[in-house]
C-alpha positions as CSV (number, residue, x, y, z in Angstrom):
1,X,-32.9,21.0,-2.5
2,X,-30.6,18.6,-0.7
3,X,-31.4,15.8,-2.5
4,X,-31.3,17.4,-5.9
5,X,-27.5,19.0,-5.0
6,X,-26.2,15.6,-3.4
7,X,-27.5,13.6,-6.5
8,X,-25.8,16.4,-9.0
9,X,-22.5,15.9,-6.9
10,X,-22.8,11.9,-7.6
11,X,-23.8,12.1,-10.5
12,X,-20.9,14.4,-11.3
13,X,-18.1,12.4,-9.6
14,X,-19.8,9.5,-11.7
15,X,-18.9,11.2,-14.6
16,X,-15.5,12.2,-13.6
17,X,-14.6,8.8,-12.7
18,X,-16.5,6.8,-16.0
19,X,-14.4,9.5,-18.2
20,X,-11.1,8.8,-16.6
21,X,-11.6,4.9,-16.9
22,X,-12.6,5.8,-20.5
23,X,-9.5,7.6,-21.1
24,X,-7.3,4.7,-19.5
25,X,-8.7,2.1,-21.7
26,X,-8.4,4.2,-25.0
27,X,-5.0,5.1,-24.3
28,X,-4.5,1.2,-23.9
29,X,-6.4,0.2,-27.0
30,X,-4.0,2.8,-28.6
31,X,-1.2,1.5,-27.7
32,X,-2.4,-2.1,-28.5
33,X,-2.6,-1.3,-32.0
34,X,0.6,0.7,-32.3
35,X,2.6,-2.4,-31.3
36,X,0.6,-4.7,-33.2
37,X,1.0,-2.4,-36.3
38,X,4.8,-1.5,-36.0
39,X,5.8,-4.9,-34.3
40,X,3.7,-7.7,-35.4
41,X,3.5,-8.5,-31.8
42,X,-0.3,-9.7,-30.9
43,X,-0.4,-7.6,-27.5
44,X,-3.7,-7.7,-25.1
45,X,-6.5,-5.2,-25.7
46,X,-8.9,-4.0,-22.7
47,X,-11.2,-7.0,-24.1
48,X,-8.8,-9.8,-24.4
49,X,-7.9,-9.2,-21.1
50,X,-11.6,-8.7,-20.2
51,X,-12.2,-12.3,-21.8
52,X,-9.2,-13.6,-19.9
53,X,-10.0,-12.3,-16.2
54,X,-13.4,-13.5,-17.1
55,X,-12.5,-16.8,-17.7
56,X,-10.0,-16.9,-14.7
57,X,-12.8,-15.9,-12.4
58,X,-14.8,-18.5,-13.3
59,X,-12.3,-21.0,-11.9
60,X,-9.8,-21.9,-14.7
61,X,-6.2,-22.4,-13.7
62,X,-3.7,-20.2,-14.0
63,X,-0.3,-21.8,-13.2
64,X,-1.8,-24.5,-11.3
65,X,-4.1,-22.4,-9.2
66,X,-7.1,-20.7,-9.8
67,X,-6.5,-16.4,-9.7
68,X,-8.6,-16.6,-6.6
69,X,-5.5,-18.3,-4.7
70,X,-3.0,-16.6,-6.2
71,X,-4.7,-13.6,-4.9
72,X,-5.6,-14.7,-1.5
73,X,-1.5,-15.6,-1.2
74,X,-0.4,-12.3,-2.2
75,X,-3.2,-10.8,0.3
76,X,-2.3,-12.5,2.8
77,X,1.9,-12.1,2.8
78,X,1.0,-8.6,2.1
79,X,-1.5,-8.2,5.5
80,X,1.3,-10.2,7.4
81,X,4.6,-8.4,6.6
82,X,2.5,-4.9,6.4
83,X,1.4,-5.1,10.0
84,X,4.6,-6.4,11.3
85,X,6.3,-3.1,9.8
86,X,3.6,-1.2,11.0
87,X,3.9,-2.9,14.5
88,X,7.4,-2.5,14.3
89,X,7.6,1.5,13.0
90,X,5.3,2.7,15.9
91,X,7.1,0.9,18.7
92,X,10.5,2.4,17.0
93,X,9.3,5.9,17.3
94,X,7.9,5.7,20.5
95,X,11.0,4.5,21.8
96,X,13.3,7.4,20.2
97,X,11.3,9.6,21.4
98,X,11.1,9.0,24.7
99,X,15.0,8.0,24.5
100,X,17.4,11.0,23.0
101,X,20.5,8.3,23.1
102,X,18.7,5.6,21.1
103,X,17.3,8.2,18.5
104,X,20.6,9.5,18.2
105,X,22.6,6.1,17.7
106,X,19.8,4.8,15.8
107,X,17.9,7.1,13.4
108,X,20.6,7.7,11.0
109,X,20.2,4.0,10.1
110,X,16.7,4.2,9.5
111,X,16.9,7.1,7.4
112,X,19.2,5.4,5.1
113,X,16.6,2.3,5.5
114,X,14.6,4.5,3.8
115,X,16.4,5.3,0.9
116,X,16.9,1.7,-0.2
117,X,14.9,0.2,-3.2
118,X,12.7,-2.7,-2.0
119,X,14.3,-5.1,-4.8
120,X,17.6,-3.9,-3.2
121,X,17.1,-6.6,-0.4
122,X,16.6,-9.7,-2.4
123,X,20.4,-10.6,-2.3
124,X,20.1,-10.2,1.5
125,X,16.8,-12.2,2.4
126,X,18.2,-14.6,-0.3
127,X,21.3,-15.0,1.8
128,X,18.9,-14.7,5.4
129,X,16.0,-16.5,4.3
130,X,16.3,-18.4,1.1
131,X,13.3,-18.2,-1.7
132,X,10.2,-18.4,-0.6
133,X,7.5,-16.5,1.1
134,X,9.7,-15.9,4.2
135,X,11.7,-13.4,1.6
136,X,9.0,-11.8,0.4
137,X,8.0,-10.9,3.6
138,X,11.2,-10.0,4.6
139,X,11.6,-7.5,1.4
140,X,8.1,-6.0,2.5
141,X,9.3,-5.5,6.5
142,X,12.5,-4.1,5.4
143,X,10.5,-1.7,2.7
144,X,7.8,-0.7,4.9
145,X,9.3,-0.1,8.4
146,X,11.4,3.1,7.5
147,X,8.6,5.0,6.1
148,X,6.1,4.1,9.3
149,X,8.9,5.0,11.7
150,X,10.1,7.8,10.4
151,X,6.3,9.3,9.9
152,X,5.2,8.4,13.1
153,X,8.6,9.8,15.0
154,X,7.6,13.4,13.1
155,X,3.9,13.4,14.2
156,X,5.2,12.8,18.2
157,X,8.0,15.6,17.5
158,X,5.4,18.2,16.0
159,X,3.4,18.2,19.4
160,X,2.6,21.8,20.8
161,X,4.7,21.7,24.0
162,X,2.3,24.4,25.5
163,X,-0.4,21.4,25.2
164,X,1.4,19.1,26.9
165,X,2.4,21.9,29.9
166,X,-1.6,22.1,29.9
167,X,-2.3,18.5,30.5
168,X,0.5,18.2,33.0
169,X,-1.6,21.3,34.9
170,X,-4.4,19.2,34.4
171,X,-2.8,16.7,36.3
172,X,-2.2,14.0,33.3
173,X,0.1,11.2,33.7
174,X,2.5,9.9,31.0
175,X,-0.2,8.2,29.4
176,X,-2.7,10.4,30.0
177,X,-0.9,12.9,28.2
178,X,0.1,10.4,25.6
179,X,-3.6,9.3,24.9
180,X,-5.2,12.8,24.8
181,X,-2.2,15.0,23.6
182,X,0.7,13.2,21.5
183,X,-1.2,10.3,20.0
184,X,-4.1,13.0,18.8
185,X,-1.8,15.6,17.0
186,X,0.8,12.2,15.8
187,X,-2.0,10.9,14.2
188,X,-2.4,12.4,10.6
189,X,1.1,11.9,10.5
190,X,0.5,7.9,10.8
191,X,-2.1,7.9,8.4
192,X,0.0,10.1,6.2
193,X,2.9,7.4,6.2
194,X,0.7,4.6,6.3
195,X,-0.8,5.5,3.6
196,X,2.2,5.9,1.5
197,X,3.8,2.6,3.2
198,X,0.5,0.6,2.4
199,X,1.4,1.4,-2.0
200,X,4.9,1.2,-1.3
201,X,4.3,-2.2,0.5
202,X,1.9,-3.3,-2.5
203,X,4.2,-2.6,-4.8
204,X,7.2,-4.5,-3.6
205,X,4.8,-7.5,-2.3
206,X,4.4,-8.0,-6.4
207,X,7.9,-7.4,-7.3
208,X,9.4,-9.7,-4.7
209,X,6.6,-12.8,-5.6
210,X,8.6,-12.0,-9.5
211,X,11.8,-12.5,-8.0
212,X,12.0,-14.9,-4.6
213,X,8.3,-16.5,-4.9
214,X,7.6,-20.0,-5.2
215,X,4.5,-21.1,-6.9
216,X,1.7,-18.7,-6.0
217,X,1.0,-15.4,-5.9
218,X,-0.1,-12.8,-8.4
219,X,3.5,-11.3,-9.2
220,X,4.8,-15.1,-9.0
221,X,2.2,-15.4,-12.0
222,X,2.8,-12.5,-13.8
223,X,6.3,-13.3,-14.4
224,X,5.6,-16.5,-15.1
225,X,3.4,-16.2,-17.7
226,X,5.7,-15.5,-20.2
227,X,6.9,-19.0,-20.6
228,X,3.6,-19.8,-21.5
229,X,3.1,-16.9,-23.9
230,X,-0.6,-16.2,-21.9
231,X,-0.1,-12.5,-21.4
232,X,-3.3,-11.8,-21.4
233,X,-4.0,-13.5,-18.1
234,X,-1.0,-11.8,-17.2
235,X,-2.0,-8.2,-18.0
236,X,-5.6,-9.3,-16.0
237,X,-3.0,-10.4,-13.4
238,X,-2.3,-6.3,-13.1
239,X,-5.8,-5.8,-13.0
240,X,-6.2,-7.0,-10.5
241,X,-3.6,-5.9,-8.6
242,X,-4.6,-2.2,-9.4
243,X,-8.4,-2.8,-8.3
244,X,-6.6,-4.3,-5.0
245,X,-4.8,-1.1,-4.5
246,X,-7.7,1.1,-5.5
247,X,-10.0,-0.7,-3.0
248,X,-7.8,-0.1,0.1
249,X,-7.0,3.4,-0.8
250,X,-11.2,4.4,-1.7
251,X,-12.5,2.1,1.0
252,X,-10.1,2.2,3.8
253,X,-7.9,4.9,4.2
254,X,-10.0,7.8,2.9
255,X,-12.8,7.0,5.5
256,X,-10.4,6.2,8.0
257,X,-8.6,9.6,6.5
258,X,-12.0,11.5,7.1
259,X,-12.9,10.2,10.7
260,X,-9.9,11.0,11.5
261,X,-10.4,14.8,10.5
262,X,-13.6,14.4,11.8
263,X,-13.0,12.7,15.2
264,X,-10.1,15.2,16.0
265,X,-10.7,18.3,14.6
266,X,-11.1,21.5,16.9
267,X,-14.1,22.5,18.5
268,X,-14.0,25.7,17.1
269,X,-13.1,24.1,13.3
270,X,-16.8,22.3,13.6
């Protein structure tokens, strides 16, 4: 009985998921042929792009570089500048926290932080940094930081003060009380705003490689691609870039998302 309702349940969610991709591509196709038809403009279907990404993943160049090193370059300014914001956000909201006078002089800035467009920055890494991938990171950090800081500040503010007056009965410590109390309840708060700094960080990492790049990367390529016309490679570019997205969102932060619940969830919730 198990067996039969856990393979109706995939089987189900393998439908759900086959139909939406099926409604993606149509509305694609569609579109395709409403451009071609009104504009005379040749623009990619789901299997010219199919034929392109096929052709780029088995090794042809695409701007000098195969797609598998334009996508490792994007990965891997991405992973740097994500977990020095991320790095950066916690420490922030520990520190105002624990210090009303800092929070004070210094949160209103980061709220504003906030409220800035990543592309916003380029004049100002332009001017700091020059092109290159020292900017993009920079336009990531800058992007990213506000919305890890500011989550992670809320989740140690939201703390039931009557737990912490336990713990201190207890006979917790500082960090005691910061392990088993504050980190527990501040912690679907960080995964709330890592998860939304992780797309907002994505997206930005391909708009910056359009804008201060310099030779690889998957936005660098995208943007270049239309001096050579090869939009196809370009729209498999986006691919790409959307499977990338999907991947950490499916395979990282809703297990992480579901431990989480599951690791810390009351005893009497289980």
């Amino acid at each position: 009985m198990l067996n039969t309702s856990f393979l109706h349940k995939q089987q189900t969610q393998f439908l759900k998921t086959a139909g939406a991709a099926l409604f993606g591509l149509g509305i694609w196709q569609l579109l395709a042929c409403i451009v071609q038809w009104t504009r005379g403009i040749p623009f990619p279907t789901p299997f010219d792009c199919l034929l392109s990404l096929q052709g780029l993943l088995n090794g042809s160049l695409f701007l000098d570089f195969t797609i598998y090193e334009h996508t490792l370059a994007s990965c891997l300014r991405w992973f740097i500048g994500f977990n020095i914001a991320f790095g950066a956000g916690v420490l922030y909201a520990f520190a105002a926290f624990c210090f009303s006078f800092f929070r004070a002089l210094s949160m209103p800035t980061v709220e504003v932080l906030q409220l800035i467009p990543g592309l916003a920055w380029v004049p100002v890494v332009i001017l700091l940094f020059g092109l290159g991938p020292t900017a993009t990171l920079a336009i990531i950090v800058f992007t990213t930081f506000p919305v890890i800081a500011i989550s992670t500040f809320m989740g140690f503010s939201n703390v039931d003060t009557d737990h912490v007056r336990v713990g201190r009965m207890c006979g917790y410590g500082f960090w005691g009380i910061f392990k088993s109390i504050y980190f527990p309840a501040a912690l679907p708060h960080i995964l709330s705003g890592t998860r939304i700094a992780m797309g907002t960080s994505w997206r930005v990492l391909v708009a910056a490689e359009m804008v201060v790049g310099s030779g690889q990367g998957l936005g660098f390529a995208i943007i270049q691609s239309r001096w050579t016309m090869d939009y196809a490679s370009s729209f498999a570019c986006i691919v790409i870039i959307a499977l990338i997205g999907l991947a950490l969102e499916r395979f990282v932060f809703v297990p992480l998302e579901q431990h989480t619940i599951k690791r810390w969830k009351p005893a009497d919730e289980n």
